[in-house]
C-alpha positions as CSV (number, residue, x, y, z in Angstrom):
1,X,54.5,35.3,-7.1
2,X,53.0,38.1,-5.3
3,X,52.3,38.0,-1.5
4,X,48.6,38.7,-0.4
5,X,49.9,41.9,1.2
6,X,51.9,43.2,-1.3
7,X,49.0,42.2,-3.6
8,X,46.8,44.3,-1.0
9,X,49.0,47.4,-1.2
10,X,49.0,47.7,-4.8
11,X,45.4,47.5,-4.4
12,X,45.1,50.0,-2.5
13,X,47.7,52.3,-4.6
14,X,46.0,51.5,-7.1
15,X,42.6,53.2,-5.8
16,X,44.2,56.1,-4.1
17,X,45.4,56.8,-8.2
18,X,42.1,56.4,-9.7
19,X,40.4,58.4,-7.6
20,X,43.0,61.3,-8.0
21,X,43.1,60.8,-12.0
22,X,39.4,60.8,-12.0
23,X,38.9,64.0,-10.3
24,X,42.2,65.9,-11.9
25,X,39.8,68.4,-13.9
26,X,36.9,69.0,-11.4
27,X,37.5,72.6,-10.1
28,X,39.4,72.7,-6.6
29,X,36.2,74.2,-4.6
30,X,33.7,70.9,-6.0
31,X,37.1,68.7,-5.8
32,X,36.5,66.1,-3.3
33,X,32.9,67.6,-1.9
34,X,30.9,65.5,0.1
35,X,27.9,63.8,-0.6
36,X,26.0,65.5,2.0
37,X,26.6,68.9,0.3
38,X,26.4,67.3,-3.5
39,X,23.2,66.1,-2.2
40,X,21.9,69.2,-0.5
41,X,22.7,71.5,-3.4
42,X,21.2,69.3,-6.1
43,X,17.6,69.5,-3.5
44,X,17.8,73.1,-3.1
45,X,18.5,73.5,-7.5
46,X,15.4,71.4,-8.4
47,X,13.2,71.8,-5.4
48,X,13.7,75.4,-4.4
49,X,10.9,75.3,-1.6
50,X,11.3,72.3,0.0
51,X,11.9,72.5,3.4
52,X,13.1,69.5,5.6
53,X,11.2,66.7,7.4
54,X,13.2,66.7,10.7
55,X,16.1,69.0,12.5
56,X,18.9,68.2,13.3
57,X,19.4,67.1,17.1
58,X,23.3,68.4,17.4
59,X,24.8,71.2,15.3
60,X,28.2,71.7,16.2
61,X,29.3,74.9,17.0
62,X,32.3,75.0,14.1
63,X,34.2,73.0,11.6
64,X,36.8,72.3,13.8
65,X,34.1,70.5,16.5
66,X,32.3,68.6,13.7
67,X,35.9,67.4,12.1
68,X,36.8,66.4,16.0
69,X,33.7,64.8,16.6
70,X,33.9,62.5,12.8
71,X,37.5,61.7,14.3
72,X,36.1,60.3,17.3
73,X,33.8,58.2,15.6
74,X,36.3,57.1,13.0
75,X,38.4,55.8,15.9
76,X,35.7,54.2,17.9
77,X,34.5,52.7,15.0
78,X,38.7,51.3,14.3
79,X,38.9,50.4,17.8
80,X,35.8,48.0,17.4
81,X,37.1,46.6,14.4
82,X,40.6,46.3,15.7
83,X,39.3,44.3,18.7
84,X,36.8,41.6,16.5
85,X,39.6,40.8,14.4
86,X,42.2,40.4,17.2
87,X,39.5,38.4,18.9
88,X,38.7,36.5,16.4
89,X,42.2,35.5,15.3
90,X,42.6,34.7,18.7
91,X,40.2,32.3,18.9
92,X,41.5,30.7,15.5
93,X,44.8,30.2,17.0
94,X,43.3,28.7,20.3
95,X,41.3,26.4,18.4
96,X,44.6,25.4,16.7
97,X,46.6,24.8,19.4
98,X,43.4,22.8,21.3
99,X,43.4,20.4,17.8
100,X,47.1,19.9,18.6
101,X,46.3,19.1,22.3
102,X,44.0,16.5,21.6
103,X,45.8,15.0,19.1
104,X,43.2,15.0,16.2
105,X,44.3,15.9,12.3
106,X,44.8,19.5,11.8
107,X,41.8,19.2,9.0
108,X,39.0,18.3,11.5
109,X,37.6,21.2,13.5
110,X,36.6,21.6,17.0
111,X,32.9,21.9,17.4
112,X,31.6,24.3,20.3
């Protein structure tokens, strides 16, 4: 019988291959593009004079600030997530141990 998190890693093997199989004969410069770009090149191909609706409020100055700054945001955004789960499976366990405490069935739950 497989384990949830050995059934989660082959999962997620098994994603990390697809992706790579289903990109092996796209040309290395469109391999694993953006969809910002895809999206901006397919505008400017069928709609050669369109011009944009709004500006941009922050262009970074280089690659190198724009890749720092989505790194930042990635871990922010892990942090947050990283804290609601711990949170949250601390409060499962405190509402386990207060069913223990009070000496009810471990099937009935405590109601806040």
């Amino acid at each position: 019988m497989i384990t949830t998190a050995a059934g989660l890693l082959i999962a997620i093997i098994a994603v990390f291959a697809l992706s790579l199989w289903l990109n092996r004969g796209a040309p290395e410069e469109a391999s694993f593009v953006g969809t910002d770009s895809a999206a901006t090149e397919h505008i400017e191909e069928s709609h050669p004079g369109y011009t944009p609706w709004f500006t941009s409020v922050f262009t970074p100055g280089s690659g190198e600030i724009e890749s720092g700054l989505f790194a930042l945001q990635a871990a922010i955004g892990a942090g947050i997530f990283g804290f609601t789960v711990g949170a949250l499976w601390y409060r499962h366990r405190l509402n386990g141990q207060i069913v223990q405490l009070s000496g009810e069935s471990a099937n009935t739950r405590v109601q806040r």
